[in-house]
N, CA and C of each residue as an Amber inpcrd file, in Angstrom:
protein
   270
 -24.8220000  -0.3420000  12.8520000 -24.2580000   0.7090000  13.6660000
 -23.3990000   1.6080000  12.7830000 -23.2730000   3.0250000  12.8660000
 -22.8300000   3.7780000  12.1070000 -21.3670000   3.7430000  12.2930000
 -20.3290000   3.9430000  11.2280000 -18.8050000   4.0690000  11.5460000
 -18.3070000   5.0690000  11.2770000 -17.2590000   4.9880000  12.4440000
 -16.5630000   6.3290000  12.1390000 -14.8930000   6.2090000  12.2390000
 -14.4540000   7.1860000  11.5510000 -12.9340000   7.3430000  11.8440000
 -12.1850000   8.0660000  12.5060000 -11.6040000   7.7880000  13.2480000
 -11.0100000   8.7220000  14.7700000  -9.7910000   9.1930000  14.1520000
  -8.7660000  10.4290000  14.3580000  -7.8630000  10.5830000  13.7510000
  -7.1760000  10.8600000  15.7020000  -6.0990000  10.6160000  15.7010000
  -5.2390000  10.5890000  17.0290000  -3.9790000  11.4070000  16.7730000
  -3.3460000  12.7530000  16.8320000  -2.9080000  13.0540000  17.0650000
  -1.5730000  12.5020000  17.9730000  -0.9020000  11.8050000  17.3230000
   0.1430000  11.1470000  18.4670000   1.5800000  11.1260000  18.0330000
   2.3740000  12.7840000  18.2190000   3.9710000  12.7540000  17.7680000
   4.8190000  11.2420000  17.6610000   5.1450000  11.1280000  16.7200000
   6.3310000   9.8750000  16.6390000   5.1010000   8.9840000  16.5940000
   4.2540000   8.7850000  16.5370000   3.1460000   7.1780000  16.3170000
   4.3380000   6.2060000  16.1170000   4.6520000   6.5260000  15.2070000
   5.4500000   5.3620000  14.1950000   6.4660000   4.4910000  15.2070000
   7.4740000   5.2720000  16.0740000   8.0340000   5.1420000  17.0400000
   7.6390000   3.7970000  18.2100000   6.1450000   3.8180000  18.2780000
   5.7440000   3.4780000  19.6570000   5.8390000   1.8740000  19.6930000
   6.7040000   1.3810000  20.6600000   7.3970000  -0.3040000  20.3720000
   5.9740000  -1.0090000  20.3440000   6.2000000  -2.6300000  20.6110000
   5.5040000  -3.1230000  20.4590000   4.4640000  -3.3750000  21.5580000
   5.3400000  -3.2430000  22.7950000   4.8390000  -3.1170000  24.0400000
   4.0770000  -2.2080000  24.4950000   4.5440000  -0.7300000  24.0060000
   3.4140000   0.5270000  24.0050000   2.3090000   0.2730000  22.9580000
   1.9540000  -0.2530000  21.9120000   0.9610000  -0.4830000  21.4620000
  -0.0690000  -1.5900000  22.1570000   1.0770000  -2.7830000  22.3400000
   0.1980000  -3.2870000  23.3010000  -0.5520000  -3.2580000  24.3710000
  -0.0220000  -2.1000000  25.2280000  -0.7040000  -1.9660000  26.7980000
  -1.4610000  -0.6750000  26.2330000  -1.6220000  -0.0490000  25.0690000
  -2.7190000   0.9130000  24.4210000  -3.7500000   0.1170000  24.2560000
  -3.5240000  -0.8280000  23.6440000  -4.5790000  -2.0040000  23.1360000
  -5.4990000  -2.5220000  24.4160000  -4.4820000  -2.9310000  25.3800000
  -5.0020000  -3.8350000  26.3650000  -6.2660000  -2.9410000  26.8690000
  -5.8920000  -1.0870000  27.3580000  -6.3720000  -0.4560000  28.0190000
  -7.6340000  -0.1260000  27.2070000  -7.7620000  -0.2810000  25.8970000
  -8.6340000   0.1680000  25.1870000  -9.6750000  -0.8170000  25.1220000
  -9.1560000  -1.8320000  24.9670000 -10.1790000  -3.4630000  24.9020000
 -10.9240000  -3.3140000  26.2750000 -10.2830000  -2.6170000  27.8480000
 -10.5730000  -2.7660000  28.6450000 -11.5710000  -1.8840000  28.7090000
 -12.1070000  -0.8130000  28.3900000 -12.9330000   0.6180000  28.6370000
 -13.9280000   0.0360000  27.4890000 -13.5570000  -0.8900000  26.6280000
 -14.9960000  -1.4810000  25.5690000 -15.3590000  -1.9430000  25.9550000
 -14.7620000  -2.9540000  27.3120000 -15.8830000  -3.8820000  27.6650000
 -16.6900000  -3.3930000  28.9460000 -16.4090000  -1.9700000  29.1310000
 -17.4860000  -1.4850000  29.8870000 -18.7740000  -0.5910000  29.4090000
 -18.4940000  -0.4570000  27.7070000 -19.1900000   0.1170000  27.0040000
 -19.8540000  -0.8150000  26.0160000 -19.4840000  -2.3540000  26.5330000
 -20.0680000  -3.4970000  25.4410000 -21.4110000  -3.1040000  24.9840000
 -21.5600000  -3.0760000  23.4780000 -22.5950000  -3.1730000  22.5620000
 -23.0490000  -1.7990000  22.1890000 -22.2690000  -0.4700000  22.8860000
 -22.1670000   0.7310000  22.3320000 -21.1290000   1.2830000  21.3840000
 -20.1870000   0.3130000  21.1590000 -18.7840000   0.6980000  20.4700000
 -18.0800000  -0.2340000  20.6490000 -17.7080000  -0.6530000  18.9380000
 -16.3530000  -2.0670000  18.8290000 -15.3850000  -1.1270000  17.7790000
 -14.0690000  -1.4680000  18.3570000 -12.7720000  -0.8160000  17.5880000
 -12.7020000  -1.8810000  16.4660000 -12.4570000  -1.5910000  15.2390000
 -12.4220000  -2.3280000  14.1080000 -10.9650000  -2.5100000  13.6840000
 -10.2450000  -1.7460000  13.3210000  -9.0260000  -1.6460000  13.4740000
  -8.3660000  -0.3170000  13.4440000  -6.6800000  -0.1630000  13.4980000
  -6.1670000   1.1160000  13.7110000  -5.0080000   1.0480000  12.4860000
  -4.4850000   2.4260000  12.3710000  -3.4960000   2.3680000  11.0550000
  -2.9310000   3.3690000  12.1100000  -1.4390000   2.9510000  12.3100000
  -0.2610000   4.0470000  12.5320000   0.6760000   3.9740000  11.4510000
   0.6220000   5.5330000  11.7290000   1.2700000   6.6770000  10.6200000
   2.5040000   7.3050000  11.3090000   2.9050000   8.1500000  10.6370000
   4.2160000   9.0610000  11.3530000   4.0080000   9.6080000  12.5220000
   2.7650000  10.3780000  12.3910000   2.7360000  11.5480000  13.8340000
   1.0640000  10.8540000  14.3000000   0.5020000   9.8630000  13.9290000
  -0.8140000   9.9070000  13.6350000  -1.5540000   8.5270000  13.8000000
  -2.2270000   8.3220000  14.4360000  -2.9470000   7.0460000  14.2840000
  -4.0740000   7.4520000  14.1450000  -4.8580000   6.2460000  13.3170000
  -6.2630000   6.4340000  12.4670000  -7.0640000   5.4190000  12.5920000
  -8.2220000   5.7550000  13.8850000  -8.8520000   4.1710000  14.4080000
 -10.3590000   4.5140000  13.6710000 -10.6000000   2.8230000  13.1590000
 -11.8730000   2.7480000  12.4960000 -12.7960000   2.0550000  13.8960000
 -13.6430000   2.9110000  13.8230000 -14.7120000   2.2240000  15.1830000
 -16.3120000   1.9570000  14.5200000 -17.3090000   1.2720000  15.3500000
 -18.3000000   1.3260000  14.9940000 -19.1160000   1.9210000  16.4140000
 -19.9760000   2.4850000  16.0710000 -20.5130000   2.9920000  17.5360000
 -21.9870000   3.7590000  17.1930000 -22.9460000   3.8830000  18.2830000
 -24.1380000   4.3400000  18.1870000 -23.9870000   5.6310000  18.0600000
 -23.0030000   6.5860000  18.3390000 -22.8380000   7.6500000  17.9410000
 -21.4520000   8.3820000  18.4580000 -21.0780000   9.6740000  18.0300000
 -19.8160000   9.9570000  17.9610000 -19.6900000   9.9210000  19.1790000
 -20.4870000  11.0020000  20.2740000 -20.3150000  10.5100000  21.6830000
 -19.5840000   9.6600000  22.4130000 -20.5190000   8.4490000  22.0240000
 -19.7410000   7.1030000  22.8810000 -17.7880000   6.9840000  22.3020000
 -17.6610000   6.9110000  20.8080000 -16.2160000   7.5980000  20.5500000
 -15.6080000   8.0260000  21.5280000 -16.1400000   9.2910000  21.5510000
 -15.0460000  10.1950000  22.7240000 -15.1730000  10.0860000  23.9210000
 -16.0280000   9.1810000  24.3810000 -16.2650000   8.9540000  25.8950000
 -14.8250000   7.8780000  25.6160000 -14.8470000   7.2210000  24.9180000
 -14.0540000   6.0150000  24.8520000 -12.5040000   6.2430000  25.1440000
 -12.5460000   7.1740000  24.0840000 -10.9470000   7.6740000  24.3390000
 -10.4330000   8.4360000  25.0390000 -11.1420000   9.1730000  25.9450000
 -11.4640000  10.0770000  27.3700000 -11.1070000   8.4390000  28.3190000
 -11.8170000   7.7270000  29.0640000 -11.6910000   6.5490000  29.4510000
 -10.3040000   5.9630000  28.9690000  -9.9130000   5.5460000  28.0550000
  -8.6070000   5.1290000  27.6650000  -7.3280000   5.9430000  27.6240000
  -7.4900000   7.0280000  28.0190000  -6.3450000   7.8680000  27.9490000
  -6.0170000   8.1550000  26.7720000  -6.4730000   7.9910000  25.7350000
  -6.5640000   8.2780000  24.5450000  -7.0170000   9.9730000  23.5840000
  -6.0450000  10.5000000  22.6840000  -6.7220000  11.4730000  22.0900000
  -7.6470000  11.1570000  21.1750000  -8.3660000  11.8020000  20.5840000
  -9.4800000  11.8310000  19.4090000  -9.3290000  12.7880000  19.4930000
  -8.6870000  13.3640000  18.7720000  -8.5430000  14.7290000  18.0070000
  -9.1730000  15.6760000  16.8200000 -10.0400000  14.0480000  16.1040000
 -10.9300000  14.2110000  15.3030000 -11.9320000  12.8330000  15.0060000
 -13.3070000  12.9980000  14.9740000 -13.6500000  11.8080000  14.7540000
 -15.0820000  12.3470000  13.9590000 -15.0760000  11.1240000  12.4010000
 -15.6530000  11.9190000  11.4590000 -16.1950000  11.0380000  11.2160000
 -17.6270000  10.7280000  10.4840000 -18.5740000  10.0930000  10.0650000
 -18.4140000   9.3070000   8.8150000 -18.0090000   7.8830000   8.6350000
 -18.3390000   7.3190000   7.6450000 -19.3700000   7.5920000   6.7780000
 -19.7310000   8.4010000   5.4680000 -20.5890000   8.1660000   4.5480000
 -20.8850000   7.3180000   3.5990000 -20.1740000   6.8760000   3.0340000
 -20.0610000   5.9050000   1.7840000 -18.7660000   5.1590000   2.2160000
 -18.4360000   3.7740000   2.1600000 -17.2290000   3.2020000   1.6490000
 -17.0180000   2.8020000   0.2440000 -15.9980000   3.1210000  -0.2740000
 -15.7570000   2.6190000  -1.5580000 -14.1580000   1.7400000  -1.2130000
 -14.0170000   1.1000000  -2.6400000 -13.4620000  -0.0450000  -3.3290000
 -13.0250000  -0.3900000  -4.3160000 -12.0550000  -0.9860000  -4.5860000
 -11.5570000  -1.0050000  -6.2260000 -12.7840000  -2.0880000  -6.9040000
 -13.7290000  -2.5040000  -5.9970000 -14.9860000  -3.5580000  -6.9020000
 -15.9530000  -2.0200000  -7.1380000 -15.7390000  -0.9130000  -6.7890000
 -16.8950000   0.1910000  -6.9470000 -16.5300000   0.6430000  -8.6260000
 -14.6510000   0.4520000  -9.0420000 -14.7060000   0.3970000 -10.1760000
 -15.2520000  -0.4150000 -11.5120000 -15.5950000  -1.1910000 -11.1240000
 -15.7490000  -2.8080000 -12.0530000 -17.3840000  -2.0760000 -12.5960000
């Protein structure tokens, strides 16, 4: 399945306790499992103003259906081409 990286637009990210990440999480796990086997969240990186979710999905579509459904922005969501690695140096 192809991956992609969602960029989220979200003032103060950094800010958001543990409890607001959590009931983000909960709501998000919840809208995958109505989209089971079209899209799995891989993981997320919060930043200052910004969170940056790695997904896998049949196409960008299902993405933004996802985060539409979750109350979620996707503000940008861009196509994995290549991953690289510090073993891509060796």
């Amino acid at each position: 399945m192809p991956k992609y990286v969602i960029e989220r637009n979200i003032p103060g990210a950094h800010c958001l306790t543990a409890a607001e990440l959590k009931a983000a999480s909960e709501k998000s796990n919840e809208v995958l499992r109505t989209l089971w086997g079209d899209v799995q969240w891989v993981q997320s990186f919060v930043t200052e103003d910004k969170v940056y979710c790695v997904y896998n999905a049949r196409n960008p579509g299902i993405v933004a259906e996802h985060a539409r459904a979750a109350g979620l922005p996707a503000d940008r969501i861009s196509a994995v081409r290549t991953v690289i690695d510090p073993n891509t140096g060796e």
